[in-house]
VOGU-3710 file (C-alpha; in Angstrom, 3 decimals, decimal comma):
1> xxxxxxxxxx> -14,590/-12,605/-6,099  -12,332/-15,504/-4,950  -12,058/-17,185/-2,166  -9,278/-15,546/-0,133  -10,437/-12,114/-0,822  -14,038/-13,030/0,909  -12,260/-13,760/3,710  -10,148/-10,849/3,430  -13,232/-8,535/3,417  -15,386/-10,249/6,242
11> xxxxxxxxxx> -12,274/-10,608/8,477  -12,731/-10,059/12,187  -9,259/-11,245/13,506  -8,367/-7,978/15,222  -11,702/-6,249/17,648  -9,613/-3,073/18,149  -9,412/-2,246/14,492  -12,638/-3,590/13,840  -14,038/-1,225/16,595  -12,083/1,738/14,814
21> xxxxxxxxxx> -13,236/1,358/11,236  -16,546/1,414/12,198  -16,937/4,242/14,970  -14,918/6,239/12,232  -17,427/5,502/9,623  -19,834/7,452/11,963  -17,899/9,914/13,877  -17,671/12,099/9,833  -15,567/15,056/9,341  -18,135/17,555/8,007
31> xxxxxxxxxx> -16,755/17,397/4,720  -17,258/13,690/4,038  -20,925/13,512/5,672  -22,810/12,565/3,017  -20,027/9,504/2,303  -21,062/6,028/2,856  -18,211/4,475/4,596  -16,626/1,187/3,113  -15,416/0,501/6,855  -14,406/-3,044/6,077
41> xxxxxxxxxx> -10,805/-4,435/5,876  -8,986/-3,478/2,226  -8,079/-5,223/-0,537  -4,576/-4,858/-2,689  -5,168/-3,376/-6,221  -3,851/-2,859/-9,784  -2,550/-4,985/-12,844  -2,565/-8,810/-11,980  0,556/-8,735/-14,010  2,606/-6,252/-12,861
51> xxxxxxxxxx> 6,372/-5,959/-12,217  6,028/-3,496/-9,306  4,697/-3,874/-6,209  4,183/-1,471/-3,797  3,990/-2,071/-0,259  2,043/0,350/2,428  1,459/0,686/5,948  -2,490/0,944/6,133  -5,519/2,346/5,241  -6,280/5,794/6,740
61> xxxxxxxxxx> -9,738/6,077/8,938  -10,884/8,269/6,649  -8,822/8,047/3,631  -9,030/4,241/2,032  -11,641/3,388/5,236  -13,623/5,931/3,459  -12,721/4,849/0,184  -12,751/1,386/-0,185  -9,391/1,522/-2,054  -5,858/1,670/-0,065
71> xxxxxxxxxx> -3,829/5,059/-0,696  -7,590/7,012/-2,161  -8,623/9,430/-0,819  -6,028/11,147/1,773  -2,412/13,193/1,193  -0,737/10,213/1,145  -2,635/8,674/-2,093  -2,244/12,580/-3,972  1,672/11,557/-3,898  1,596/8,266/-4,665
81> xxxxxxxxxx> -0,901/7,996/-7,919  0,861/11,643/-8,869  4,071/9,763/-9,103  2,498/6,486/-10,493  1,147/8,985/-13,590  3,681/10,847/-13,789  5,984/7,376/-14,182  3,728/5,563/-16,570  1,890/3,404/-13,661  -1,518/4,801/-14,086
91> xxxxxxxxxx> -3,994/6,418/-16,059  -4,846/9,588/-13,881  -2,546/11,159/-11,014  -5,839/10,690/-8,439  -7,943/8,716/-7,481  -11,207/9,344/-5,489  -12,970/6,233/-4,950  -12,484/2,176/-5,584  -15,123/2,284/-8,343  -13,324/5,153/-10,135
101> xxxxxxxxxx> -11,807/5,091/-13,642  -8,376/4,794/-12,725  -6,270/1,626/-13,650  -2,709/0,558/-12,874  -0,272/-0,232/-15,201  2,092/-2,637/-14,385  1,931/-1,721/-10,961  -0,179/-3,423/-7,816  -1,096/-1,708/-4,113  -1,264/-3,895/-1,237
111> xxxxxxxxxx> -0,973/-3,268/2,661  0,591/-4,831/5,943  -2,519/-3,846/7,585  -5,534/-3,923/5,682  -7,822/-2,210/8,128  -7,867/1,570/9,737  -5,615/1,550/12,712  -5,640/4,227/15,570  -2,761/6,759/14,994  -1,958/4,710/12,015
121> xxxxxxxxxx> -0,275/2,376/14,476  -0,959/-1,133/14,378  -0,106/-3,804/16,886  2,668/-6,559/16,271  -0,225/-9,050/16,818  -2,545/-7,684/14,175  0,376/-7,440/11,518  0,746/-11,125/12,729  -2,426/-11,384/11,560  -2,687/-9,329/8,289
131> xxxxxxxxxx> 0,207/-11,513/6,968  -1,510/-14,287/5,179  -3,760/-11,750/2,795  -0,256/-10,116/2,000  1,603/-13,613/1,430  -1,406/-14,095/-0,805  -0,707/-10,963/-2,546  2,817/-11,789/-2,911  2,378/-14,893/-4,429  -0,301/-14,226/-6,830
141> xxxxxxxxxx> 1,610/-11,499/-8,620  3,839/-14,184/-10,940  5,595/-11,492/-13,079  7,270/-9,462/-9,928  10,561/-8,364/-10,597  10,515/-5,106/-7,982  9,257/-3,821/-5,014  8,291/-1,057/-3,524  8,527/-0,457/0,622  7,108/2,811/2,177
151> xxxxxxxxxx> 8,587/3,095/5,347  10,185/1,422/8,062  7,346/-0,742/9,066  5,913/-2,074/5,481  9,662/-3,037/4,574  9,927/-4,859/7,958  6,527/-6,604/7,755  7,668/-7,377/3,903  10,550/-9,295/4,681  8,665/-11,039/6,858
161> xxxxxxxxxx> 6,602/-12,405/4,841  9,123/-13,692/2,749  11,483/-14,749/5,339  13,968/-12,103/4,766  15,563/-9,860/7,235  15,339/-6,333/5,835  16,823/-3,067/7,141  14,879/-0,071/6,272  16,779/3,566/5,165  15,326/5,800/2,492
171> xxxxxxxxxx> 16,478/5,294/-1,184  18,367/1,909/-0,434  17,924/-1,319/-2,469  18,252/-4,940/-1,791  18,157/-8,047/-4,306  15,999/-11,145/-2,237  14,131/-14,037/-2,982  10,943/-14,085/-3,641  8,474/-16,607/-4,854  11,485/-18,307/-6,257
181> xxxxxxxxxx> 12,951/-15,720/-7,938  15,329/-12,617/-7,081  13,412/-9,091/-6,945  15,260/-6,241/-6,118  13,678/-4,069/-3,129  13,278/-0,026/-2,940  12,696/1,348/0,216  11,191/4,715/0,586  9,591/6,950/3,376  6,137/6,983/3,083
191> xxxxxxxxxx> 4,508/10,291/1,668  2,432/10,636/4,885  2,096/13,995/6,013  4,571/13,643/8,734  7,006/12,628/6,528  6,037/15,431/3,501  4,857/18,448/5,566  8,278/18,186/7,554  10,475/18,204/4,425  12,264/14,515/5,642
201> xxxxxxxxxx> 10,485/13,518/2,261  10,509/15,984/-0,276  9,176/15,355/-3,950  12,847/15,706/-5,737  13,396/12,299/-3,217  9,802/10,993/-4,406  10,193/10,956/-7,698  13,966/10,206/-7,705  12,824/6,456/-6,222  10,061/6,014/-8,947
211> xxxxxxxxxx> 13,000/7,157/-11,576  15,305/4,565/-10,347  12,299/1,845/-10,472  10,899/2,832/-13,888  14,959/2,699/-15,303  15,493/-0,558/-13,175  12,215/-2,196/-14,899  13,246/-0,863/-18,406  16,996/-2,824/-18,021  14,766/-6,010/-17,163
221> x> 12,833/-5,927/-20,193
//
C-alpha cells in the first residue's frame, strides 16, 4: 500500500463522519448482523490504466461503509457494475465485497467523499477536505481520456479539483483539461434510489450514457 492511500484510510479530518461510520458499523440492520464493518474512509478502485473514470458522491453507511469498496453493496452499486458488465467494464454485473472476484476493465471508481455521510449529505468543508485523495486519483490515472460524473454534486466537486467550472444536467458533455490533456466529461444522475425508484433516471437513460462512453472510447482508439 502506498503512501497516500495510508493516509487515505487512517484519515480523521472530518469528526462528524468519523462519528457516523462507526455508530453505523454497530447500529446493524438485521440482515447484515453478522457483517464486520470496514467503517473506515474508502479507497477509489479498478484498472490503473483505464480510460474511464467514474466519479461518485459517497459511500453509503451501509452499502461501501459495509463493504469496504465504494458503489458494493447497496442499489446504487446493482446499477452501476450492471451497466459496467453489460458495457465491457467488468467481469461480473455485482459486486458484494472489496475482496471479491470482480475486476474493472478499463474503468476506475473514486469518490468526492470517501467516508459515510448522514443523509448522504456531506458538508462543503469535508468535500474541502476529501479533495486531495481525489486530486490524487485524478492524477495517477495517466491514460484518462473520459469521465464519468453522477450527479450534481460529484460533477461540481470534479471540476473543482481540476479548476474547471462545470454545470451539471443529465446526459450533457464537456471537453476540459485535465492533467494536461483534454478529456471529455459525461454527466449523469446518479442511480440512487431517489433518482431510480422515481423514474427521473430510468435504465433506457442509464445505459444510453454508458453507450455514448463505450462509442466515444472506441473513436479514441
Amino acid at each position: 500500500m502506498n503512501n497516500w492511500s495510508e493516509d487515505l484510510i487512517y484519515c480523521t479530518a472530518c469528526p462528524r463522519l468519523v462519528k457516523w461510520r462507526v455508530e453505523a458499523s454497530f447500529k446493524k440492520p438485521k440482515r447484515f448482523k453478522h457483517w464486520i464493518y470496514w467503517a473506515r474512509p474508502m479507497l477509489g478502485f479498478g484498472d490503473p490504466n483505464a480510460q474511464l473514470l467514474i466519479v461518485g458522491l459517497a459511500p453509503a453507511a451501509h452499502g461501501g461503509n459495509r463493504t469496504g469498496r465504494l458503489f458494493t453493496g447497496d442499489r446504487s452499486g446493482e446499477w452501476l457494475f450492471d451497466a459496467l458488465f453489460k458495457f465491457g467494464f467488468a467481469s461480473h454485473p455485482v459486486s458484494r465485497h472489496f475482496n471479491d472476484s470482480l475486476h474493472l476493465f478499463d474503468a476506475y471508481i473514486t469518490a468526492v467523499c470517501r467516508c459515510a455521510p448522514p443523509q448522504n449529505k456531506p458538508t462543503t468543508q469535508e468535500l474541502i477536505n476529501c479533495q486531495k485523495f481525489l486530486k490524487e486519483d485524478i492524477n495517477k490515472l495517466t491514460n484518462l481520456k473520459a469521465i464519468l460524473t453522477l450527479g450534481n454534486i460529484a460533477t461540481t466537486w470534479f471540476g473543482k479539483a481540476i479548476g474547471h467550472r462545470l454545470k451539471f444536467r443529465h446526459g450533457s458533455t464537456e471537453t476540459v483539461e485535465c492533467c494536461n490533456r483534454q478529456v471529455t466529461v459525461f454527466m449523469s444522475y446518479h442511480p440512487s434510489q431517489q433518482n431510480t425508484f422515481t423514474g427521473r433516471l430510468t435504465r433506457e437513460m442509464w445505459y444510453e450514457v454508458f453507450r455514448q462512453i463505450k462509442e466515444f472510447l472506441e473513436q479514441k482508439s
